[in-house]
C-alpha positions in Angstrom: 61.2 113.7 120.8 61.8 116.0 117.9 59.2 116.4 114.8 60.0 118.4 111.5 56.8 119.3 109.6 58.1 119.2 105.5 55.6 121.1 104.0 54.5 122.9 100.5 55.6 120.0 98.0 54.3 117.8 96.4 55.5 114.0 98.0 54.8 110.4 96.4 53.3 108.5 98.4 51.4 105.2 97.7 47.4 106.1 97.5 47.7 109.9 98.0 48.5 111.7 94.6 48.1 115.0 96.4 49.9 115.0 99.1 52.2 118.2 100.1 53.1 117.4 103.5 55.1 115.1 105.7 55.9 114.6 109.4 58.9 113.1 110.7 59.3 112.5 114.4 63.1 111.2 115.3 63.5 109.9 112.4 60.3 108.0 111.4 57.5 109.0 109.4 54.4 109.6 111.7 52.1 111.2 108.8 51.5 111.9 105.4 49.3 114.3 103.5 47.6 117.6 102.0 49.1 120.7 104.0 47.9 120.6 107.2 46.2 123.8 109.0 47.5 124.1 112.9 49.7 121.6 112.5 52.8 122.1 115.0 56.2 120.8 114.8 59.6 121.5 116.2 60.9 122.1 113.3 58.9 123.4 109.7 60.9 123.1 105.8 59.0 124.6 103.5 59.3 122.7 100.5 58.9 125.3 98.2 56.8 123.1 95.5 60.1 120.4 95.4 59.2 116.5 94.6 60.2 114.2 97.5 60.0 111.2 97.2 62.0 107.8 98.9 65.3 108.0 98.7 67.4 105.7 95.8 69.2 102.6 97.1 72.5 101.0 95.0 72.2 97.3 95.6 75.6 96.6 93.8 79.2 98.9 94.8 82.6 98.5 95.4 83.0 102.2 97.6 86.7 101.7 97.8 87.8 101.7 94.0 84.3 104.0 93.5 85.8 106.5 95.6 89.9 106.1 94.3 87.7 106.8 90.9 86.2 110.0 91.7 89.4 111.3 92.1 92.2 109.4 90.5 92.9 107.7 87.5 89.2 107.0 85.8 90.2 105.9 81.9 86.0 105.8 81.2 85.7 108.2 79.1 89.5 107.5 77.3 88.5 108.1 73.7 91.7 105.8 72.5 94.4 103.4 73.8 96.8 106.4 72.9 95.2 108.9 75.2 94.8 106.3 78.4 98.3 106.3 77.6 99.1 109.4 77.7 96.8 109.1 81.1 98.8 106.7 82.7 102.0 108.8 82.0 100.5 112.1 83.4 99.4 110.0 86.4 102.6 108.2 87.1 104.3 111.7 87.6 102.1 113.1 89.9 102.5 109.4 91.8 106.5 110.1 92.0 106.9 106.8 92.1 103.9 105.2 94.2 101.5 102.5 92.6 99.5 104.2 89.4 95.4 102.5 89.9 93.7 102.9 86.9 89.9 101.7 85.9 87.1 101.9 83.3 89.2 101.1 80.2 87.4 99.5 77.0 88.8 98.5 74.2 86.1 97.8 72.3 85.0 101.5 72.2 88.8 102.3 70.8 89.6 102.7 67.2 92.5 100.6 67.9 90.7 97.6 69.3 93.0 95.9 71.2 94.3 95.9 74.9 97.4 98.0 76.3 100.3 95.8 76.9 102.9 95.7 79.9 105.7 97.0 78.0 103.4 99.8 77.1 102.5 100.5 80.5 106.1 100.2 81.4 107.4 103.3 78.8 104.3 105.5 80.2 105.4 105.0 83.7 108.7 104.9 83.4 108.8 101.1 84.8 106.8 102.0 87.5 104.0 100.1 89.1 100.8 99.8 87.2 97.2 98.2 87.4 94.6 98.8 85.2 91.6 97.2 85.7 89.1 96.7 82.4 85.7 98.3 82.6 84.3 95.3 84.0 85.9 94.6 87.0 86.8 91.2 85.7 90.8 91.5 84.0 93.7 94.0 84.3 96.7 95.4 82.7 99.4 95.2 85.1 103.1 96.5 84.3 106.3 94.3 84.6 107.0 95.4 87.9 103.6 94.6 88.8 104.0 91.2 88.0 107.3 90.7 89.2 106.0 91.7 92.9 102.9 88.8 92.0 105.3 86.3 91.0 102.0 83.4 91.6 100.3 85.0 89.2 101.9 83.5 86.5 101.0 79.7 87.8 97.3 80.5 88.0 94.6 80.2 85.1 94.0 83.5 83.3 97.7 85.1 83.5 98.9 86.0 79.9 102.8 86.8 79.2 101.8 90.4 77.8 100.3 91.8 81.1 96.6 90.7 80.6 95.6 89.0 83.9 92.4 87.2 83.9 90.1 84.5 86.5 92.6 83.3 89.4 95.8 85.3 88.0 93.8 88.5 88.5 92.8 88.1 91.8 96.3 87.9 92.9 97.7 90.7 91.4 94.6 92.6 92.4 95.0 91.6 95.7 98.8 93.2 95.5 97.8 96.4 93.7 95.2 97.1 96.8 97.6 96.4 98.7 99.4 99.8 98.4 95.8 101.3 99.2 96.8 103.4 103.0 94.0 102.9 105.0 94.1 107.1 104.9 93.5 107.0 101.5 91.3 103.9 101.7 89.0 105.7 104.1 89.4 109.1 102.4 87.6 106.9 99.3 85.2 106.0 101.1 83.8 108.7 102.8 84.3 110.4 99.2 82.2 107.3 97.6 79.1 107.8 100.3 79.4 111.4 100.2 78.8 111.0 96.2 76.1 108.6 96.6 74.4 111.7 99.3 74.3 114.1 96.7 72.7 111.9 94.1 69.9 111.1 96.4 71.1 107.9 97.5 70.9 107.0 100.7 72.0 103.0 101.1 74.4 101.6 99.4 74.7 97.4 98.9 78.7 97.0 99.2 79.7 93.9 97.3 83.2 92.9 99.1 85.4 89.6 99.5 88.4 88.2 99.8 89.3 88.4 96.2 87.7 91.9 95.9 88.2 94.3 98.8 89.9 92.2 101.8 88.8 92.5 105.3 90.1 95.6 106.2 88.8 97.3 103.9 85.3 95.9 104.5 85.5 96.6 108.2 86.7 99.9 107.7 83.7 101.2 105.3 81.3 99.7 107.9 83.3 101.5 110.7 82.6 104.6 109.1 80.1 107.0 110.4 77.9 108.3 107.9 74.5 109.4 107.2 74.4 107.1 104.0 73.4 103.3 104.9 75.8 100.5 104.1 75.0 97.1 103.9 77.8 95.1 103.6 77.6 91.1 101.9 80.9 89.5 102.0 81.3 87.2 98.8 83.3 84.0 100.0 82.0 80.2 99.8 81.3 79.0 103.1 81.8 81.9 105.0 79.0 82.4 106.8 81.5 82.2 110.4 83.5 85.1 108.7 80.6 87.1 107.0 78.8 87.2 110.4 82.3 88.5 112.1 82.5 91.0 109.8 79.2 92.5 110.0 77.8 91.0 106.6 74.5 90.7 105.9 75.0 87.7 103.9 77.6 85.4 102.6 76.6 86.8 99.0 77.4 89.7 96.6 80.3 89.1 94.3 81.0 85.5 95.5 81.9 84.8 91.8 81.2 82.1 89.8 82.2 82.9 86.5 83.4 86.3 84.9 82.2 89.1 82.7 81.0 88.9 79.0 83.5 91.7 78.3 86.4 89.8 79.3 85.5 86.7 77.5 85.0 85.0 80.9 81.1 85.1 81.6 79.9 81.2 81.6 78.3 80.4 78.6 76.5 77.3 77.0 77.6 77.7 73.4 80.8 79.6 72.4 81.2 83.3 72.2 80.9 84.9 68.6 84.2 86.4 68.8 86.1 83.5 70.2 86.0 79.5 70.1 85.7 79.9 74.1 82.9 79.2 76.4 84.3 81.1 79.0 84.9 79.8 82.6 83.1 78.6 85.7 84.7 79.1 88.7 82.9 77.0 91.3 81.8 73.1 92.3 78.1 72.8 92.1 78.1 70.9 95.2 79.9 73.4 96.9 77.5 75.8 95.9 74.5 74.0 97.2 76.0 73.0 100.3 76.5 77.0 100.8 73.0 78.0 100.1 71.5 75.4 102.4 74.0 76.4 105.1 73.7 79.3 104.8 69.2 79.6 104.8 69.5 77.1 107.8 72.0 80.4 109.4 69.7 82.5 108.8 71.9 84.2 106.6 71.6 85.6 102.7 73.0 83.3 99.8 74.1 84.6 96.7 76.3 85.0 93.7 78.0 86.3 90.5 76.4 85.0 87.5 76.4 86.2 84.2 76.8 83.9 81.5 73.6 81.6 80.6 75.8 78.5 81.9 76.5 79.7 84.9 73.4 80.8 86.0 72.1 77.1 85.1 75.1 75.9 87.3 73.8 78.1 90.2 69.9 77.8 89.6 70.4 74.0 89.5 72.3 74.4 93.3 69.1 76.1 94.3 66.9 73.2 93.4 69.1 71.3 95.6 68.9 73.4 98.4 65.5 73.2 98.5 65.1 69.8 98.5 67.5 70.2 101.5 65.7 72.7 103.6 62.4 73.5 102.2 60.9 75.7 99.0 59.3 77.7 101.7 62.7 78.0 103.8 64.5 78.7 101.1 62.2 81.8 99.5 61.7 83.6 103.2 66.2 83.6 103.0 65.6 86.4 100.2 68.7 84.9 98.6 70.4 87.0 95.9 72.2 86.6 92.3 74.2 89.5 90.9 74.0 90.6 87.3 71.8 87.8 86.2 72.4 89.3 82.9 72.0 85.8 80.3 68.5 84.7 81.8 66.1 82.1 79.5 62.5 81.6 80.7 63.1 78.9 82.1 65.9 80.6 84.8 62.9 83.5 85.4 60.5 81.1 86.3 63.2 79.1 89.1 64.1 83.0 90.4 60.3 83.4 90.9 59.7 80.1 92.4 63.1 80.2 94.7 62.2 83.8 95.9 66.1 85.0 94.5 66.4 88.8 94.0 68.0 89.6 90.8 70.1 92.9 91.6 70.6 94.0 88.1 72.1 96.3 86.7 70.7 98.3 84.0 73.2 100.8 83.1 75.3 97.8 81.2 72.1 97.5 78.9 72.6 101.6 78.1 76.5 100.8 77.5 76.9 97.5 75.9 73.7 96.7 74.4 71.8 98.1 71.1 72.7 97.0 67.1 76.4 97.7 67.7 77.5 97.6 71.5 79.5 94.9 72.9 77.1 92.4 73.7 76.9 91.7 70.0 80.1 91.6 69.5 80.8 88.7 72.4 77.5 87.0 71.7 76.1 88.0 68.3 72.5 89.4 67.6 70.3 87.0 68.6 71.4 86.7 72.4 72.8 90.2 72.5 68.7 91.4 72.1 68.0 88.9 75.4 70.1 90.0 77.2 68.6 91.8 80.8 65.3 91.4 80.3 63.8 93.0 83.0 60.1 93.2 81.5 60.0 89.3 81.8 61.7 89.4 85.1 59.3 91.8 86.6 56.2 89.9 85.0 57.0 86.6 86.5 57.0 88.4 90.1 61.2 88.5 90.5 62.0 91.1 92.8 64.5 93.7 91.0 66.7 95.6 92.8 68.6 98.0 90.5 73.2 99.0 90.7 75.6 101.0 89.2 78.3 98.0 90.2 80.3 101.3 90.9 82.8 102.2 89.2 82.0 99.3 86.5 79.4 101.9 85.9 79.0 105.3 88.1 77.1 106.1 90.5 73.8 107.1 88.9 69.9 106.2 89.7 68.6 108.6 87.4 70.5 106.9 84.4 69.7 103.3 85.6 65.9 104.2 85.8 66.5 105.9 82.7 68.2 102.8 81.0 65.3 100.6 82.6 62.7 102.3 81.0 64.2 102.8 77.1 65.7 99.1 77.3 67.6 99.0 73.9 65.4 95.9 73.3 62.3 97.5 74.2 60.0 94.3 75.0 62.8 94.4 77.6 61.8 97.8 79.4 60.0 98.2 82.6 57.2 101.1 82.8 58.8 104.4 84.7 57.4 103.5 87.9 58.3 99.7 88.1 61.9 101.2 87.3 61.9 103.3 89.9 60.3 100.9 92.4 63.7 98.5 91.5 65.6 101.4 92.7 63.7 101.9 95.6 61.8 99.7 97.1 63.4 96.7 95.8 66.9 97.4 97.3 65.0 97.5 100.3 63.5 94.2 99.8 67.1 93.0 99.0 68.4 93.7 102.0 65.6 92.0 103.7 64.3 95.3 104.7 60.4 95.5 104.7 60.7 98.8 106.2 61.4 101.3 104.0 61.3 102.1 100.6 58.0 103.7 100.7 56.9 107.0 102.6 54.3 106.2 104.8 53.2 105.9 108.8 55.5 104.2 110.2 58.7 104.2 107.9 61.8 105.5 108.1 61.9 109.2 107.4 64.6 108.4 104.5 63.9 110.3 101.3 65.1 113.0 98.7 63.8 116.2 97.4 64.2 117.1 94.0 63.8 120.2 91.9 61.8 118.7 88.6 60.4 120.5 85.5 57.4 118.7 86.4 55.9 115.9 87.1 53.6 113.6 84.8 50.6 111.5 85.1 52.9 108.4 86.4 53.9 110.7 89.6 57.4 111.0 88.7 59.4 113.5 87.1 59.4 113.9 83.4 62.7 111.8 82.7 62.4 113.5 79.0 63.2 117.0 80.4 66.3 116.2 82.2 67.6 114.3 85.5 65.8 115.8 89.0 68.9 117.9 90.9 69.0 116.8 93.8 68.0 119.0 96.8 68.4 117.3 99.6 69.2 114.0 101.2 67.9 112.3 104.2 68.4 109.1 106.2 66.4 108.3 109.2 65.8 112.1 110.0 69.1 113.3 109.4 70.4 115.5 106.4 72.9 113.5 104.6 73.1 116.3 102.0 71.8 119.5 101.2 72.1 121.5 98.3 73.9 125.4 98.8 
């Protein structure tokens, strides 16, 4: 049995604003409060007046194509098409001739406003092979030699003769770009993706994979790896719950898609987008996805889904209701089912998330990119929904439980900024207070997971936290978010030191 004494900072912990000092003993915490004199321990940090406080937790990442980001081809921050051009030319001649994977494009923050074309992608490579997946997750680019090595593609909904691949046509070209993923550089990624997510003072990560996302290798392998950082891992496929539980899944959930992504003109949506006669698409049968839920609550496994679009989450909320005529309203709320995104939510969704017990893992970072007067979500929807959209203050007040993602790389790895975004909403009857934002990154990815066990540091829990060096901390008991993000000191999970700062 070995105990660390942390001592000399100043730790949040629920009931005890000053608090300095914690003791972990193999990897739980045994005790919690004001420096302690006598106190003995095998091991003594002086905390050198640092915040610590529980540890974040990312209910919503793809590690493989996070990690590929970090160090690869990341067009983000591409200020026009020209220069991800430019991008993908630099990056197909240090490929010499292997598959160029490129993410994070958006045209809608480009002066030229429009999407890159095969044949463009074909001059900057060279005719190479080229995927480029839009910032969303949800369409693609792919070069001619791409497509000619998908050659279904082209007889599924969603493929479009200049290279844009969309719904079913993506998913199998995706499925061929990752393909060319080693499992070297798959688990180099990876390690690179958790390692990232330790020095942000992360220390679980939700991993969002399927058979349309990821594949099964590379969802084995991420949970193969050994790592400080937590993953749990939700494998998105209707009726899978045989193949989730083989895999090591904690539900048959995640990005188990039923419609798309506002962006790509593909979210589900109940009256036509403002920019287009098109109501988007719905991937699923309703039946189908009731049958799922109740199989999968009577399993004893998780539910859940992709849903963005107002539609679709009516498609979905309404396969609930069924469900729980099938099993039970009190069955069906102890499953601590899950919908992803949840983004186009009316009042009268809310109030069937709080009665069905379904954790919205949101993501707030989208409202900080796409929403305010002039972000995308006015452009796709107009004013009047764009101003609805994510609205977590509602969410929060009908008793939802929130669990806050970057949906990395869709948007990077970041707590800070999504705690940030939570609390300065761009429709601000929208935000959450500072500490109800940073319970959702908390606390409630715990609660996501079906984890009563952490998320808070007190007697009994596991000795999972960060320690932060802050300007200082205000009358809510967390940093001042005004001053700057915390820098990260040092992470741990269960006991161990996932990072520390030299």
């Amino acid at each position: 049995m070995t105990t660390t004494l942390w001592r000399g900072g100043r730790i949040r912990t629920p009931g005890d604003p000053r608090a300095t000092a914690l003791l972990s003993t193999d990897g739980d915490i045994t005790w919690v409060g004001a420096d302690p004199a006598g106190l003995t321990a095998d091991r003594v940090v002086d905390l050198d007046g640092a915040w610590m406080a529980p540890a974040f937790v990312d209910a919503h990442v793809h590690a493989t194509m996070t990690g590929i980001g970090l160090t690869g081809l990341d067009l983000a921050d591409t200020p026009s098409l020209a220069v991800a051009l430019d991008r993908v030319a630099t990056a197909a001649r240090d490929a010499r001739g292997g598959v160029v994977l490129g993410m994070g494009w958006d045209e809608t923050r480009w002066p030229e406003r429009r999407l890159p074309t095969a044949a463009e992608l074909d001059r900057a490579s060279y005719g190479g092979v080229v995927y480029l997946m839009r910032v969303d997750g949800h369409s693609a680019v792919a070069s001619s030699a791409l497509l000619a090595a998908a050659p279904k593609a082209r007889a599924e909904p969603g493929f479009l003769p200049d290279g844009l691949v969309r719904q079913a046509a993506h998913h199998v070209v995706r499925r061929i770009a990752y393909a060319a993923i080693t499992p070297t550089r798959r688990r180099a990624a990876q390690e690179g993706t958790l390692q990232r997510a330790a020095e942000l003072g992360i220390a679980c990560v939700h991993e969002c994979g399927g058979p349309d996302i990821s594949g099964e290798d590379d969802f084995r392998q991420l949970l193969a790896i050994d790592h400080p950082v937590e993953v749990v891992g939700y494998w998105g496929e209707l009726d899978g719950i045989e193949r989730s539980r083989d895999l090591g899944a904690r539900g048959a959930a995640g990005d188990l898609f039923v419609d798309g992504s506002l962006g790509s003109h593909t979210a589900c949506l109940t009256e036509p987008y403002a920019d287009s006669a098109s109501t988007g698409a719905f991937y699923a049968d309703p039946d189908a996805l009731r049958r799922h839920i109740t199989d999968c609550t009577r399993a004893g496994l998780q539910a859940g889904f992709h849903a963005i679009g107002d539609a679709a989450l009516g498609h979905v909320l309404t396969a609930f209701a069924g469900a729980a005529t099938d099993v039970g309203v009190q069955e069906l709320r102890a499953a601590r089912h899950r919908i992803e995104h949840a983004e186009m939510l009316s009042a009268d969704h809310i109030a069937r998330l709080s009665a069905y017990g379904i954790v919205a893992s949101v993501q707030p970072a989208f409202d900080a990119r796409w929403g305010g007067n002039d972000g995308m979500y006015v452009d796709r929807l107009g004013p009047d929904r764009a101003t609805a959209m994510n609205p977590f203050a509602a969410m929060a007040a009908a008793g939802v439980t929130l669990a806050f993602g970057a949906d990395s790389p869709v948007t990077p790895l970041d707590p800070w900024g999504g705690v940030r975004a939570a609390v300065q909403h761009r429709t601000p009857t929208s935000a959450l207070s500072p500490a109800a934002a940073f319970a959702a990154h908390t606390v409630g990815g715990r609660r996501a997971a079906r984890d009563d066990s952490g998320g808070l540091l007190v007697p009994g829990a596991p000795a999972t936290f960060a320690v932060w060096g802050v300007e200082r901390v205000v009358e809510t008991g967390l940093p001042d978010l005004d001053a700057g993000d915390p820098i990260c000191l040092r992470t741990v999970v269960r006991g161990d030191t996932a990072y520390q700062r030299s």
